[in-house]
Structures are given as structure tokens and as C-alpha cells.
N, C-alpha and C positions, 0 to 999 in steps of 0.2 A: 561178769560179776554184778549181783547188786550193791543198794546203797552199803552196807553190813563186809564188803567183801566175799560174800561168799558166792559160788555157782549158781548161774541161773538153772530154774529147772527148765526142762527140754520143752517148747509148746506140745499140748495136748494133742496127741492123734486122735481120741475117741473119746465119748463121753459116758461114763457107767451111771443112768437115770435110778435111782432106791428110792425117792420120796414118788409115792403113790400116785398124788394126786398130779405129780407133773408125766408122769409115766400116762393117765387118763388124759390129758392134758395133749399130750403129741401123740396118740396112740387110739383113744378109744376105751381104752380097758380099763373096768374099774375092779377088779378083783382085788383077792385081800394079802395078794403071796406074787412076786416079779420083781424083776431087773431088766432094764431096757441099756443093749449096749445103740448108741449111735456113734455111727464110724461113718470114715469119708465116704464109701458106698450102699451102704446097708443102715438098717435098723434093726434089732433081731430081741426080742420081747422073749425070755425065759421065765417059765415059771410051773406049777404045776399038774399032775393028772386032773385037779380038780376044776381049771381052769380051760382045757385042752380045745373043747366044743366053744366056749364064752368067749374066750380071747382070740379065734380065726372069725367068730363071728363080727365082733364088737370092731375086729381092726376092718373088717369089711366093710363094715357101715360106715367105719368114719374115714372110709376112702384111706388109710394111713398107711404109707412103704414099708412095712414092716412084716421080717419075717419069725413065727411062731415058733418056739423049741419048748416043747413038754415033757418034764424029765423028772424022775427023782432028784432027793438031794445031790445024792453022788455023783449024778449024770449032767446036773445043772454048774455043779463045779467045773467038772472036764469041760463043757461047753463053754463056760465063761474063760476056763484059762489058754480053747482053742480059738476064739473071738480074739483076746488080746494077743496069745502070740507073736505076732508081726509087730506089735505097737510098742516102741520106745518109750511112750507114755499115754495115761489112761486120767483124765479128768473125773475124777469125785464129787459129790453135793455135799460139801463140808458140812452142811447146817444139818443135814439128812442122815447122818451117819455114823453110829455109836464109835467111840474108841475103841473098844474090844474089835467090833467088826473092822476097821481101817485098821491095826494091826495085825489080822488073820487074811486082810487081802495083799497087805505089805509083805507078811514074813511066808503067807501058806498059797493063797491062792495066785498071787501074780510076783513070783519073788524075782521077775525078770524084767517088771516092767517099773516106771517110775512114776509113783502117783501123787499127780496133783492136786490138791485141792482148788476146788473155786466156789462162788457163794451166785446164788441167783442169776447164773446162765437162763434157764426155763421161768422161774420167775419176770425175766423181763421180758419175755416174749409174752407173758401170761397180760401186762400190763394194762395193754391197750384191747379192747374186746372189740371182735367182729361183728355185725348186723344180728348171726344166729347168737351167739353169746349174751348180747342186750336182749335180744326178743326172747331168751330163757328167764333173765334175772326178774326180765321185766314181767311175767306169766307171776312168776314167784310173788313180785312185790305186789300182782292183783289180788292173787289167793288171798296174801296176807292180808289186805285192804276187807278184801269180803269177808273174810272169816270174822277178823272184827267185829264189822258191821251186825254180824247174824249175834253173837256171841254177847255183848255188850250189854244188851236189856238186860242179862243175868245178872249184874252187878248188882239190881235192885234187891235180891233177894240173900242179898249178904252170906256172898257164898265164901268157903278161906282160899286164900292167895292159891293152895294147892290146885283144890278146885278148880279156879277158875280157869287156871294155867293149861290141865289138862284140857278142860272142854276145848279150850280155846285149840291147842296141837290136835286132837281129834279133829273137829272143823278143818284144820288146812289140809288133814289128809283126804276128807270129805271131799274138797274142792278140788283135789288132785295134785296135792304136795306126797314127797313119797314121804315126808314126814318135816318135820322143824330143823332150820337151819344152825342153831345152836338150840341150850339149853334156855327154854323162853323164864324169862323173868318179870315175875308180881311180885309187886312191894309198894305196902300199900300201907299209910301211917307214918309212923316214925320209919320203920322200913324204908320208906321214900329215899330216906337220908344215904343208904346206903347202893353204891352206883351196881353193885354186883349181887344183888342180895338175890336168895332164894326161895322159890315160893314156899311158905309153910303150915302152919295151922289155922293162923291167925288171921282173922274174920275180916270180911272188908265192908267196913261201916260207912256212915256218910259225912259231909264234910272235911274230908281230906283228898289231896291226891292221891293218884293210881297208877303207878308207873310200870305201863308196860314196854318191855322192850321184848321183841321176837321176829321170829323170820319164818318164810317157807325156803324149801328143798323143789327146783325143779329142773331133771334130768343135771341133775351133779350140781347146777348154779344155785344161787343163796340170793335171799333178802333179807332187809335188815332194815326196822321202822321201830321208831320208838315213839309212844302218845302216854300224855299224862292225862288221865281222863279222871274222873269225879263223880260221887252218887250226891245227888242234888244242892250242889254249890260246894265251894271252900270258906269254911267259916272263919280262920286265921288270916289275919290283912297281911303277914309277911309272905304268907303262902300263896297270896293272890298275887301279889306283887311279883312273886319270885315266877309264876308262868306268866307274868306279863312280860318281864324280864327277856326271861329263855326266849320265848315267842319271838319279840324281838330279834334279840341276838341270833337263835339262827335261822332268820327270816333274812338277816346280813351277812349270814357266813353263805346261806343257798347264792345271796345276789351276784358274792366277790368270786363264785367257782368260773373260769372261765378259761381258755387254753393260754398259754404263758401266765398262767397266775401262779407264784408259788405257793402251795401247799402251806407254808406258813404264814404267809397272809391271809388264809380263808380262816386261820386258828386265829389271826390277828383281829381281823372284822367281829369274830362272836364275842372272842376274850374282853374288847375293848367295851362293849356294851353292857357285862356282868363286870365288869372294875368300875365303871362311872356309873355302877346302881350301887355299889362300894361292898360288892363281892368275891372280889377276884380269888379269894382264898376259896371259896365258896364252888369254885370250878375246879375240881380235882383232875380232870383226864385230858386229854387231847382232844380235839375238835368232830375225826374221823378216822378213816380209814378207807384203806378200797377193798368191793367187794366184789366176788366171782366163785368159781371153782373152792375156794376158801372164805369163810365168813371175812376173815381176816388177813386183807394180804397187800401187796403196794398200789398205792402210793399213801407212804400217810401224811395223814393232816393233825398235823401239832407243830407245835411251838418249835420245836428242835430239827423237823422235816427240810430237806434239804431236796425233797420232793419236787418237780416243777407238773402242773394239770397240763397234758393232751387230748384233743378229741379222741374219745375211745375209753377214758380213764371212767370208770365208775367207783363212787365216793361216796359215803355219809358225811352226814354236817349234823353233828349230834351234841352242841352245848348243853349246862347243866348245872341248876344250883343245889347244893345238897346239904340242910342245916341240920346237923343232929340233935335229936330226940324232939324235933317238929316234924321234919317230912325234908322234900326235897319233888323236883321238876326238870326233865328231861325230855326234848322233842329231838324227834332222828328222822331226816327224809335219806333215801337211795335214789344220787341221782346221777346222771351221766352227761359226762362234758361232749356239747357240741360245737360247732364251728363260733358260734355267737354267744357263746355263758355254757349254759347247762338244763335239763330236762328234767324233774321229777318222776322218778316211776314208782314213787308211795304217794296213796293221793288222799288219806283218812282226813278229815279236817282236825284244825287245831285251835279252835275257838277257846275264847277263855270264861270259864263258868260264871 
């Protein structure tokens, strides 16, 4: 019985993988349609005609035990309900998995089995990144770095946020990104102010921040750098203040990353340095996040993070002051914890105009 009195459920014999990118993640495969059963002796990857050649290949390369089943719908059912057969219970990705679907696997496709829910099984395996995993992100954070670099002089010609945005995701594809890691973000102006804003018409003049935040895409891994850049100075003394600020702060959040650091202390070290510039309202978001396989995935770095850093943990440290209808200042490194603090793999400078 648990605490509630009521039955415990039966431990998990197998585990039904639905969320895609943990299925690429233990597998190889990055296709757009599967379910990976893991059971005590096997792995067996289902999915369909369209994948049949991609997914024997892809699980070949990435060396992974797993055996292929390509089926129509109707055939991928029977497979899935001849897989659990034997299993008294069958582990779910609760966070992965619509209600309608977990009720048609309760009542239609496993009405013999008992399904559990669990939350971030494969997510924590995900946490900590191998040698190849770093040396993917870190390709990514060069792209981005260079792309920059080439792309940046166009500022002068006062091109709009849209603009620039695109040149700039062309450039990482140029360099060999298969494309941007998220949706890249210009905001540039009063725009500044806003942490999620989108690129759009509007021109980017001088004397203001430039707040770009973007990533490259390379073989599945993500970057994630953000630079407040400027077309010939900042002519508002709050605004110069404010990237002196940031610069600062997370030039303090990079120093505190370190293995047994919590997570909420690295939020602690930026927060404290934007509250005694008497902004602390002024920092709407969390500190970070960790990046991989997902732009956005564990461990995170904010105030409420219950997080602890491991060697292996790759993180942004991305504080932020954002005053509306002046602008706003954001610096973001991607970095990775090693035996002694941590390593930068964005290297754009961040100088102050």
C-alpha cells in the first residue's frame, strides 16, 4: 500500500520510449513516426514503411541493440501488444504522452497489462554528455561563433531584425549547421526589452543594443549563445550601464559553475550582481538551462532548481536586464562542467561599446 492506502503498482517490466528525441537518443534514429519497446532482453524500435531502409541503417551506425519492426498501423499495434504480452506492467514517458493516447493503450491496446507512469527515466541518462556529445555541441557553438563573426559588419547597413536573422541562419547552414537550433531571435531598440521577441520589420539603427540570441544544429546537438551587440556605441547611459551590469553578472554566474554547485547558486551569483545595480525586477527569467539533443533540457539553472552541476552537465549562464520601451541586454555563453569549474564552448567577445 502507499501513503493514500492504496495498491502499489507492480514495478515496470519494460519500458514504451514515444518521445522522439529519447528514442534518437538510445537508438540512433531520428525519423518522424516510432515507439521503442525496452524490455529486460531486447530493444525493438517499431515504426514505419517509410523509415524501414533509415532506421536499420541509423541503428547500425550508432552501434545500438535494437531490433527493427516495420509495419503498417495495424501491424504495428499487433507487434506492440505481442512485445508486452508477457509483461505484467509496461512503463510510460508521462510527460510524452497525450491522454487520449494513454487511454487507447489502457482500454485498446494493452488492456492486460498495467501501465505506469514515470517522468524522465531517459532524460537522465541524457544529463550528463559523453566526449562525442561535447565535441558535437561544441562544432555547433563554433558555427555559431563564425557565423556571427562573417554576418555582423551587415548591421552597418541598417538591415530589419528579419533580415538580419535570416542572413545570419543561412551563414550557420553555410558553415555546416543542418540549420538553427531554435527560432533565432533580433530585437533590437525597445524590442531589446523584450526577452522572447521576434524578429520583424523594424530597422536596426544605431545607438542601441542588439540582442541576439541563436544556435546552430549539429548531427541532432544544439548551441545556444546570446550577444548584445551595437552599431557604433550606446548612446543611453542606462543602457551602457545595463551591459556593464549583465557583463558582470554573468562573467559570475560562468565562475560559480563548478561540479557540486547547485544549480541555484549559479542563479544566485548573476541575480546578486543585477539586485545591488538595483535591478533585480529587471531579471525576468532563470539564469539557464542545459543544452544537448534539446535546446532546452536538464539541469536547470534558476532560483527554484533543485539541480545539482556534474562533470558532463552542459549549461548556459545567460542573465538579463530588460527595461521597457528603452531596450534591454542579454549575454549567454554554452558551457560545460569540468573536474575544476567549467569550459566555454561560445567564444564571440563581449566587450562593452
Amino acid at each position: 500500500m502507499n501513503a493514500e492506502g492504496e495498491p502499489e503498482a507492480p514495478a515496470p517490466q519494460g519500458l514504451l520510449v514515444t518521445n522522439l528525441t529519447n528514442i534518437r537518443y538510445l537508438t540512433g534514429f531520428t525519423g518522424s513516426a516510432g515507439m521503442l519497446f525496452v524490455l529486460p532482453d531486447e530493444a525493438v524500435l517499431i515504426t514505419d514503411g517509410r523509415y524501414g531502409i533509415q532506421a536499420n541503417e541509423q541503428i547500425a551506425d550508432a552501434g545500438a541493440p535494437a531490433t527493427v519492426v516495420v509495419a503498417g498501423a495495424a501491424k504495428q499495434k499487433e507487434s506492440a501488444q505481442e512485445l508486452a504480452s508477457e509483461l505484467k506492467s509496461l512503463a510510460l514517458e508521462a510527460a510524452h504522452i497525450t491522454w487520449a493516447r494513454q487511454r487507447a493503450f489502457d482500454s485498446d491496446w494493452f488492456p492486460s497489462t498495467t501501465l505506469v507512469p514515470t517522468s524522465g527515466l531517459v532524460e537522465g541518462l541524457r544529463r550528463i554528455k559523453d566526449a562525442g556529445e561535447v565535441a558535437r555541441i561544441e562544432e555547433a557553438c563554433r558555427i555559431a561563433d563564425e557565423a556571427l563573426a562573417l554576418v555582423r559588419p551587415l548591421l552597418d547597413d541598417a538591415p530589419t531584425e528579419a533580415e538580419f536573422g535570416r542572413v545570419l541562419d543561412f551563414e550557420m547552414r553555410q558553415l555546416g549547421a543542418a540549420g538553427p537550433s531554435f527560432e533565432t531571435i533580433v530585437a533590437a531598440g525597445p524590442n531589446a526589452a523584450k526577452p522572447h521577441h521576434r524578429p520583424g520589420s523594424e530597422r536596426i539603427g544605431k545607438g542601441a543594443p542588439i540582442v541576439l540570441d541563436f544556435g546552430a544544429l549539429v548531427d541532432g546537438y544544439c548551441s545556444d549563445m546570446t550577444r548584445t551587440v551595437w552599431v557604433r556605441g550606446v548612446d543611453d547611459p542606462d543602457l551602457r550601464r545595463a551591459i556593464e551590469v549583465v557583463r558582470v553578472s554573468q562573467a559570475a554566474g560562468v565562475a560559480a559553475v563548478a561540479p557540486g554547485v547547485k544549480c541555484s547558486d549559479v542563479d544566485k551569483a548573476c541575480r546578486e550582481v543585477i539586485s545591488e545595480a538595483g535591478w533585480a525586477d529587471a531579471f525576468v527569467h532563470g539564469t539557464g538551462h542545459g543544452v544537448g539533443l534539446d535546446i532546452h533540457e536538464a539541469p536547470s539553472v534558476a532560483a527554484t532548481s533543485t539541480d545539482t552541476l556534474e562533470v558532463g552537465h552542459v549549461v548556459t549562464v545567460e542573465p538579463g536586464v530588460y527595461l521597457p520601451g528603452l531596450g534591454g541586454v542579454r549575454i549567454e555563453d554554452t558551457v560545460v562542467v569540468t573536474e575544476d569549474g567549467c569550459r566555454p564552448l561560445t567564444s564571440t567577445p563581449k566587450d562593452l561599446p
